[in-house]
C-alpha positions as CSV (number, residue, x, y, z in Angstrom):
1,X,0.0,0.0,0.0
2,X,1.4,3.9,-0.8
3,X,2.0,5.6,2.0
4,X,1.5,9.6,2.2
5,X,5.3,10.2,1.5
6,X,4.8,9.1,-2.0
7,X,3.4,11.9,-3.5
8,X,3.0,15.8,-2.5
9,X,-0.3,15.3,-0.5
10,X,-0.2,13.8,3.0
11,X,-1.7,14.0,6.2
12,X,-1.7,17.2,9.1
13,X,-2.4,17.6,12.6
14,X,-5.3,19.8,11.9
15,X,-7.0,22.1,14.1
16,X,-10.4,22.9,14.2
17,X,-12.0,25.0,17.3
18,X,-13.1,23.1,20.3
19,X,-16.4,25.0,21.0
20,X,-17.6,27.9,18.4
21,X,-20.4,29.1,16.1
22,X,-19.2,27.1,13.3
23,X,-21.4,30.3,10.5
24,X,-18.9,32.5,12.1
25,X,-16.1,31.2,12.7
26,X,-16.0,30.4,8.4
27,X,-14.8,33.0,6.5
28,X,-14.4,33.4,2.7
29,X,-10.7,34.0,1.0
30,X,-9.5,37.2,1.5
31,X,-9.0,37.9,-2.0
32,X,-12.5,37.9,-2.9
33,X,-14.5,41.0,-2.7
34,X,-12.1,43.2,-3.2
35,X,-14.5,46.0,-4.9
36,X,-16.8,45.8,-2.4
37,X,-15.3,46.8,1.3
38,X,-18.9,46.7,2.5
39,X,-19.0,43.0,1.9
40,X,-16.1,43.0,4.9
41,X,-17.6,45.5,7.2
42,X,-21.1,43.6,6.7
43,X,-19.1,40.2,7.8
44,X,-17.4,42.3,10.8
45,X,-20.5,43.2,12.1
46,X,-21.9,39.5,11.7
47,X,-19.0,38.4,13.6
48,X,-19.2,40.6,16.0
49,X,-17.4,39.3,19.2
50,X,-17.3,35.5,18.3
51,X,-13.9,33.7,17.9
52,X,-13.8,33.7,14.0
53,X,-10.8,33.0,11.1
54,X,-12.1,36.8,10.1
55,X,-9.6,37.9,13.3
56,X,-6.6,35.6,11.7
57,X,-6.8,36.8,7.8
58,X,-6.1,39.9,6.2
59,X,-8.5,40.9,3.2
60,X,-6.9,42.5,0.9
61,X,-9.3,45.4,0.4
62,X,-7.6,46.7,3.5
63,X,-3.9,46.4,2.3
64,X,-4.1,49.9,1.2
65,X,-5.1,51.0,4.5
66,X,-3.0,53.1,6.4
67,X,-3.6,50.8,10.0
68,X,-2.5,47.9,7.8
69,X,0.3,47.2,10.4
70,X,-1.6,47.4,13.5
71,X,-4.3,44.6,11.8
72,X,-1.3,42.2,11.1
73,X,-0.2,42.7,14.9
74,X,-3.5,42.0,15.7
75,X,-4.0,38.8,13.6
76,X,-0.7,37.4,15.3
77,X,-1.7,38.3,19.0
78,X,-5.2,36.4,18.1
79,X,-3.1,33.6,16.6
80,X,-1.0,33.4,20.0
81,X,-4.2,34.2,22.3
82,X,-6.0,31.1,20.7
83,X,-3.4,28.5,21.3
84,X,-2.6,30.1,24.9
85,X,-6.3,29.2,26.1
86,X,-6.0,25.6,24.3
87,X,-9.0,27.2,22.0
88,X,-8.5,24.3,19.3
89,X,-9.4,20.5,19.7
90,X,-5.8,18.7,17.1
91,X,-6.5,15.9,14.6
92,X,-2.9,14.3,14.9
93,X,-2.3,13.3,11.2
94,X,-5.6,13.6,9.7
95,X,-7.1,14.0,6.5
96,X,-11.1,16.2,6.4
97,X,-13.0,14.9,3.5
98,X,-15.4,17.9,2.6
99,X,-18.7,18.4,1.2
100,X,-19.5,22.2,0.1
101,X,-23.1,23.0,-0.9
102,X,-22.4,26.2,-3.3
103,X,-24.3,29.2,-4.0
104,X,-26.2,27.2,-7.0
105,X,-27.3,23.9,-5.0
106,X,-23.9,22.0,-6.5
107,X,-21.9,19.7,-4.1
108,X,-18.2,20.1,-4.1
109,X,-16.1,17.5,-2.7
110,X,-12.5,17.9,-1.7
111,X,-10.1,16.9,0.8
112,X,-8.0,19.2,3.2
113,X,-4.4,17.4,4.0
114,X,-1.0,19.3,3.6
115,X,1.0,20.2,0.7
116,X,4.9,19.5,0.8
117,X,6.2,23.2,-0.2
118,X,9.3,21.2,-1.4
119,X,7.8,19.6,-4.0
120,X,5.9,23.0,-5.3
121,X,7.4,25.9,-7.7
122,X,5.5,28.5,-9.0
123,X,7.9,29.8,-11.7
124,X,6.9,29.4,-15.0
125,X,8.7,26.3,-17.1
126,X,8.7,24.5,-13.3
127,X,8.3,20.4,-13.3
128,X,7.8,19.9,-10.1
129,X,4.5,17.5,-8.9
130,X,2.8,20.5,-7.6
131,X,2.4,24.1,-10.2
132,X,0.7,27.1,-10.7
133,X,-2.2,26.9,-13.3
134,X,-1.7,30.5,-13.5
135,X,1.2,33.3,-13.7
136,X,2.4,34.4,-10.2
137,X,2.7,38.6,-9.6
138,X,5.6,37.9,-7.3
139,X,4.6,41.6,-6.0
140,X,1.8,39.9,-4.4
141,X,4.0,37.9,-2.0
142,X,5.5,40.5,0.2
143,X,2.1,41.8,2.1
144,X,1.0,38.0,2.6
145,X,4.4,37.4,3.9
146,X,3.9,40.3,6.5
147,X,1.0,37.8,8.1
148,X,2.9,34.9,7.2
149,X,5.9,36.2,9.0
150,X,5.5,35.4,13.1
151,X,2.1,33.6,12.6
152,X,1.9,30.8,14.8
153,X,-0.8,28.7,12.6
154,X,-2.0,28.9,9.1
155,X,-5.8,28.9,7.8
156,X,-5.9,28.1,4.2
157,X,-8.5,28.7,1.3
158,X,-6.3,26.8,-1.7
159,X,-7.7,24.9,-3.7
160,X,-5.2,22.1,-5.7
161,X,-6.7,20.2,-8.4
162,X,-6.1,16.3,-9.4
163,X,-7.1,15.7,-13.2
164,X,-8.9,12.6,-12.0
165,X,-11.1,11.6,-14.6
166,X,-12.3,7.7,-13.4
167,X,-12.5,9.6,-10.0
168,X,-10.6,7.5,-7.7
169,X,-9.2,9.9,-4.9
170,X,-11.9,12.0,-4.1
171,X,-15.4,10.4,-4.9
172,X,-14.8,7.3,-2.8
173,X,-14.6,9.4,0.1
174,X,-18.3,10.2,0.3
175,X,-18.8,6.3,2.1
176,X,-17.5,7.9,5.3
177,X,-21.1,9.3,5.5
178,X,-22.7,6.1,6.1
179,X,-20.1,5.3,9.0
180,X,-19.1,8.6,11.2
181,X,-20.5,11.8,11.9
182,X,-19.7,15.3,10.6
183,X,-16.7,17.1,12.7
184,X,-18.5,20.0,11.5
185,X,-21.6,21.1,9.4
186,X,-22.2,24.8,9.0
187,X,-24.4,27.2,7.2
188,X,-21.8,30.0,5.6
189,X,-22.4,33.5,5.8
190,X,-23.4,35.8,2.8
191,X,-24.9,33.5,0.6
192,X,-21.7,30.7,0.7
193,X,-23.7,27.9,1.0
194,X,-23.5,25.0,3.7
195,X,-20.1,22.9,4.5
196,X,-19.9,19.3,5.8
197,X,-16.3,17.6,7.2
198,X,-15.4,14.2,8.1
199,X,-12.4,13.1,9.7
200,X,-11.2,9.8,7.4
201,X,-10.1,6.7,8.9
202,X,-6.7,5.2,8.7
203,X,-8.4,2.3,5.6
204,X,-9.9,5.9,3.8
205,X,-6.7,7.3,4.3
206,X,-4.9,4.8,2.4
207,X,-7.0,4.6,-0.3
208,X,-6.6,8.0,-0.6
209,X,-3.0,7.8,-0.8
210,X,-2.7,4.9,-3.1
211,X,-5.4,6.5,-5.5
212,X,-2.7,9.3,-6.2
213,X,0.3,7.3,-6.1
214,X,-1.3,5.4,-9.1
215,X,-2.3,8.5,-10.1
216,X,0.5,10.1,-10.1
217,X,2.5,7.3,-12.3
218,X,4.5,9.0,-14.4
219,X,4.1,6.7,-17.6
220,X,0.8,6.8,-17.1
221,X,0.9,10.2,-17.1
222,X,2.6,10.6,-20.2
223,X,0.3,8.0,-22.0
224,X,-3.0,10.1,-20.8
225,X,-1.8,13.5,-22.1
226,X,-0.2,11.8,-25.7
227,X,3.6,13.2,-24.7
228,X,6.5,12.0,-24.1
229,X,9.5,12.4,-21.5
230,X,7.2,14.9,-19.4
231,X,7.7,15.0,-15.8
232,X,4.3,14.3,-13.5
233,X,2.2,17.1,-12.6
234,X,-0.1,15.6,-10.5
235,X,-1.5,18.7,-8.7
236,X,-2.1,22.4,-10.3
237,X,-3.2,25.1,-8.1
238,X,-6.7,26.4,-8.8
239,X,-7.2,28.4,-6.3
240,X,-4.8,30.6,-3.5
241,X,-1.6,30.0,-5.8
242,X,-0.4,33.3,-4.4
243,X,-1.0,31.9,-0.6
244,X,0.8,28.6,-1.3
245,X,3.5,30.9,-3.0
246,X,3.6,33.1,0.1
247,X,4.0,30.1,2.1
248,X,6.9,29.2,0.0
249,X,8.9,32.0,0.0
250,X,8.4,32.3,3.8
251,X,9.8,28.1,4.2
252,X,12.7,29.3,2.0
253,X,13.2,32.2,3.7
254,X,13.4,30.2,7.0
255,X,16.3,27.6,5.9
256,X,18.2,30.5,4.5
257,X,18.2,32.0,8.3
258,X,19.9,28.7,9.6
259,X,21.6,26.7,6.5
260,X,23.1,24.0,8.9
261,X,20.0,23.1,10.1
262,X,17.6,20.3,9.4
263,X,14.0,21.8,8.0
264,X,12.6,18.6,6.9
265,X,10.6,18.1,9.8
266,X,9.5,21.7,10.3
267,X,5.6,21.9,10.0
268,X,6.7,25.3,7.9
269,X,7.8,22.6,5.2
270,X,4.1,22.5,4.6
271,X,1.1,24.2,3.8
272,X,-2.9,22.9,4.2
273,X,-4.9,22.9,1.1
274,X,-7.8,21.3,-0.5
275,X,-7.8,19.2,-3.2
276,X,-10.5,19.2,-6.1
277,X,-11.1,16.9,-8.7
278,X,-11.2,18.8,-12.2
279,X,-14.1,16.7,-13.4
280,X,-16.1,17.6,-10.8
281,X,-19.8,19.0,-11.4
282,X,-19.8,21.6,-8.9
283,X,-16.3,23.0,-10.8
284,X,-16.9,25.3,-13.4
285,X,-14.2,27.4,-15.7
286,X,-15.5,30.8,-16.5
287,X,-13.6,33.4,-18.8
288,X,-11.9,36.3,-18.0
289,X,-12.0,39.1,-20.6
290,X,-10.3,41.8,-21.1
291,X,-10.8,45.8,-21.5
292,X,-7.7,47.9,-23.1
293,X,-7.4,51.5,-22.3
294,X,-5.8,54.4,-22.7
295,X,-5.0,53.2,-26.9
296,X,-5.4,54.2,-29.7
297,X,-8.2,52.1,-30.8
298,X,-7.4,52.0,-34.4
299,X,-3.3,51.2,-34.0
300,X,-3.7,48.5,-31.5
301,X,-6.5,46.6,-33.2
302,X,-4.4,47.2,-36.6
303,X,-1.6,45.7,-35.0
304,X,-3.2,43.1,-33.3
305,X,-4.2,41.8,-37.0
306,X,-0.7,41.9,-38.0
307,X,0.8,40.2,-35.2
308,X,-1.4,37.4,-34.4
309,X,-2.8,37.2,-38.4
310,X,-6.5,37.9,-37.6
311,X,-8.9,36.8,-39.9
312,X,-12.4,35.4,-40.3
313,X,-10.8,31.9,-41.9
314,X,-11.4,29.6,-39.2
315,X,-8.9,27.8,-36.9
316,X,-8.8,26.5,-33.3
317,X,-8.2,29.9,-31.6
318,X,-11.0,32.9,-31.5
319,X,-11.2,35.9,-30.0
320,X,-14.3,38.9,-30.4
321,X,-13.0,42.6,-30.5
322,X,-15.3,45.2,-29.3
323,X,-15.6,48.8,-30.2
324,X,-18.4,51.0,-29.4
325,X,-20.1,47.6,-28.6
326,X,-20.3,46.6,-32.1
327,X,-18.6,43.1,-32.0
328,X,-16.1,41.2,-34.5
329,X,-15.3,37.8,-34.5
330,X,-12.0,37.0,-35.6
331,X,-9.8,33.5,-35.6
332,X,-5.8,33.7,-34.3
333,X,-3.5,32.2,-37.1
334,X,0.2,33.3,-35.5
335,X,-0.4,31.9,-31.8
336,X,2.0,32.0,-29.3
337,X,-0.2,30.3,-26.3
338,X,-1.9,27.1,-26.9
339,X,-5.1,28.9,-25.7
340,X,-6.5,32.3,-27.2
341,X,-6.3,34.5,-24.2
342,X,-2.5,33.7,-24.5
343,X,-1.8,34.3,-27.3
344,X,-3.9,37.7,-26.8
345,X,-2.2,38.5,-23.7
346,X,1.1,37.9,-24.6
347,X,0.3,40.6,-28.1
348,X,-1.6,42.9,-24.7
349,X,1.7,43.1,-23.1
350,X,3.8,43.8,-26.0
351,X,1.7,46.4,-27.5
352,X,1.3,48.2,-23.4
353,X,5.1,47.8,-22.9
354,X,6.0,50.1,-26.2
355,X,2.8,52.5,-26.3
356,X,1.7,52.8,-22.9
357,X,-2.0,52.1,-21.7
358,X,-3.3,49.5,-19.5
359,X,-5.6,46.2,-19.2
360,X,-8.2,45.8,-17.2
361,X,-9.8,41.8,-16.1
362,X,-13.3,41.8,-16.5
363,X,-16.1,38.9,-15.6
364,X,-19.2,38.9,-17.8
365,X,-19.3,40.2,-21.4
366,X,-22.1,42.9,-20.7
367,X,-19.6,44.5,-18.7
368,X,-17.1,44.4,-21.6
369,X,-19.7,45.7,-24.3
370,X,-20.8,48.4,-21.8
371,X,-16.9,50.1,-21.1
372,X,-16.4,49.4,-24.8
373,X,-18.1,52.4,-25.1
374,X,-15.3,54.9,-23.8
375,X,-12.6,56.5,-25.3
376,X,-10.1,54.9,-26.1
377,X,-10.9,51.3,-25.2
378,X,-11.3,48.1,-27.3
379,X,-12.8,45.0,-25.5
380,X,-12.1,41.2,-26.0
381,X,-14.3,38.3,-25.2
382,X,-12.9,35.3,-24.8
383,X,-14.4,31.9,-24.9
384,X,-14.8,29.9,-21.5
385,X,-11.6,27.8,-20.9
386,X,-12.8,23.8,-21.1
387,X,-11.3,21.5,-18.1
388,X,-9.5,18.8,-20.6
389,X,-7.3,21.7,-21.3
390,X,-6.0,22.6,-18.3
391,X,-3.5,20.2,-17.3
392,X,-1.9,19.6,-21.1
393,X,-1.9,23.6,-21.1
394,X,0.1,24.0,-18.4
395,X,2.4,21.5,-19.0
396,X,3.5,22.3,-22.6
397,X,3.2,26.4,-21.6
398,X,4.1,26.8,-18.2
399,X,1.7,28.4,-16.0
400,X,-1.3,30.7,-18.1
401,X,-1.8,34.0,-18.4
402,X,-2.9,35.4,-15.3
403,X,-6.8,36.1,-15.1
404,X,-7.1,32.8,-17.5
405,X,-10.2,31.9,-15.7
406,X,-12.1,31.8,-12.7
407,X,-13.7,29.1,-10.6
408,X,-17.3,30.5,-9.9
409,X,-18.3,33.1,-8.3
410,X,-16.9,34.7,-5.5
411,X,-19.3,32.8,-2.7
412,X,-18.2,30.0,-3.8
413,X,-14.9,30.0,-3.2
414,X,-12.8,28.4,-0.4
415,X,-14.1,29.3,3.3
416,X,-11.4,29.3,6.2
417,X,-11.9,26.9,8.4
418,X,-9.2,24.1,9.2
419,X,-6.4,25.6,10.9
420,X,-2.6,24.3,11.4
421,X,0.2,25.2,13.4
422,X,3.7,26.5,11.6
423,X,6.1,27.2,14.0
424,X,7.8,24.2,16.5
């Protein structure tokens, strides 16, 4: 039988609170709602004085904040207050299958175990087991790394994908229903649907760990994607990538301190995150589009024929233009991306770098035809990214573009709620 140490995934003393308003204690990842800091003052005041993972997070619509400081301060003496009054109840190397109830009735299952930081690079061209679906702003680590810096635990909302077609990892899970009671079931706050845990027994476990180590096989791997000589990627970050980079650069930053020493052991090593099968229902890829400003209109979309040999003769990449909200369809004949928005953001980049402007990410194509409308903007739509090409994407690319897609709507994404300690 494969043990946990055969692949990137394994067990983590987990800890969950002992005694707490389960609604409240739940929070959604801080980089959602960023728009909107009344979604955070609205979740303050539902919180209100009850022990929450809202007091241990930093949303990111208050990075600009001029007390910025004083809430990290405050997340770390919450931290240390909640261990000093044993506040937690630990699940010594455990594994949580999940069941999320989303915003649209859908079940998502996952598993929350720990991800080996050594076996994770987010640089683009990386063949390590464990990558970033999507380009990393390295910009983004240093406020994260503030709270990551003299945190005593970790709360994650990552969400790692398996490309798990005959589902074998995940699905099999769901038996522990019929056996054991929940360790938690929650309503979420805001419209985030309802969350169910169960804490897997040593057989589950193993299965779990076997399912990837066969998974995982690397010439199986090779023979599932048509390729050759390809390294395993076994996990690709949907979700958090920025987190688990955080998280990396804070494990490197530690051995660096003390080179003679032995990090191996350190829980620091590793970071908690879910895993998701791609294929499941409840997952769903949803463009990004894009909104150029600041242009001229005419030169960049003449260019952007030249460059990527737009035309209405048909091939596998398509893109629609928008001006004035009057739409063109046109087909990309000199790609440099094996997807569209690729190959249209690597011509985006280009064209910004040499003649100024700038590139907004926009969800929904109304919103796209409306700001089309300005001066000086042209819009793009871009069809909706399909799962079977996620994984080969990444692997002959290198992470995407970032804002490639999204993975439903902002209530649905990854509520805080299993907690782990870092530090020894």
């Amino acid at each position: 039988m494969a043990n946990e140490n055969t692949t990137a995934f394994s067990a983590a003393d987990i800890l969950l609170p002992a005694e707490a308003d389960m609604s409240k204690w739940a929070v959604v990842a801080c980089d959602q709602y960023t728009g909107e800091p009344e979604y955070w003052e609205k979740a303050e005041k539902y919180v209100g004085d009850s022990p929450s993972t809202l007091g241990l997070i930093l949303p990111e619509v208050y990075l600009e904040e001029t007390d910025v400081e004083g809430r990290i301060d405050k997340i770390h003496e919450n931290m240390n207050d909640m261990l000093a009054r044993n506040f937690f109840r630990e699940y010594k190397d455990s594994l949580v299958y999940i069941e999320r109830v989303q915003s649209d009735g859908m079940v998502r299952k996952g598993i929350v175990g720990a991800i080996d930081l050594e076996q994770y690079d987010y640089r683009k061209g990386s063949t390590s087991s464990v990558r970033a679906t999507e380009a990393t702003v390295v910009d983004r680590i240093p406020p994260r790394l503030k709270v990551r810096q003299g945190a005593v635990i970790e709360t994650p909302h990552i969400m790692i994908l398996i490309d798990d077609a005959e589902k074998t990892v995940i699905e099999p899970c769901s038996r522990i229903r019929d056996s054991a009671a929940p360790i938690y079931d929650t309503k979420l706050m805001a419209g985030g649907g309802r969350i169910k845990g169960w804490l897997l027994d040593d057989t589950a476990k193993n299965n779990v760990f076997a399912a990837l180590y066969k998974l995982g096989d690397n010439a199986s791997f090779n023979r599932k994607y048509r390729i050759e000589g390809y390294p395993t990627l076994l996990f690709a970050v949907g979700d958090g990538n920025h987190s688990l980079a955080t998280a990396k650069a804070y494990y490197e930053r530690l051995k660096a301190s003390d080179p003679g020493r032995d990090y191996s052991d350190h829980p620091a090593r590793y970071a908690l995150a879910e895993i998701v099968n791609l294929h499941s229902p409840a997952l769903r890829f949803e463009a990004i589009h894009r909104i150029v400003k600041h242009v001229d209109t005419e030169k960049f979309i003449a260019e952007a024929k030249e460059k990527l040999a737009l035309s209405s003769t048909l091939s596998n990449q398509r893109i629609i233009a928008v001006k004035n909200g009057v739409e063109h369809l046109y087909y990309i004949h000199e790609r440099t991306s094996e997807l569209a928005v690729g190959s249209l953001q690597d011509f985006i980049d280009e064209y910004l770098a040499k003649n100024g402007g700038k590139v907004d990410y926009i969800h929904g194509a109304d919103v796209v035809r409306q700001l089309s409308h300005r001066e000086g903007c042209v819009g793009f739509i871009l069809p909706d990214m399909q799962k079977s090409e996620l994984f080969p994407t990444v692997i002959k690319d290198g992470a995407l573009p970032r804002k490639t897609f999204s993975m439903g709507h902002a209530a649905d994404k990854r509520f805080y709620m299993e907690c782990r300690k870092i530090v020894i």
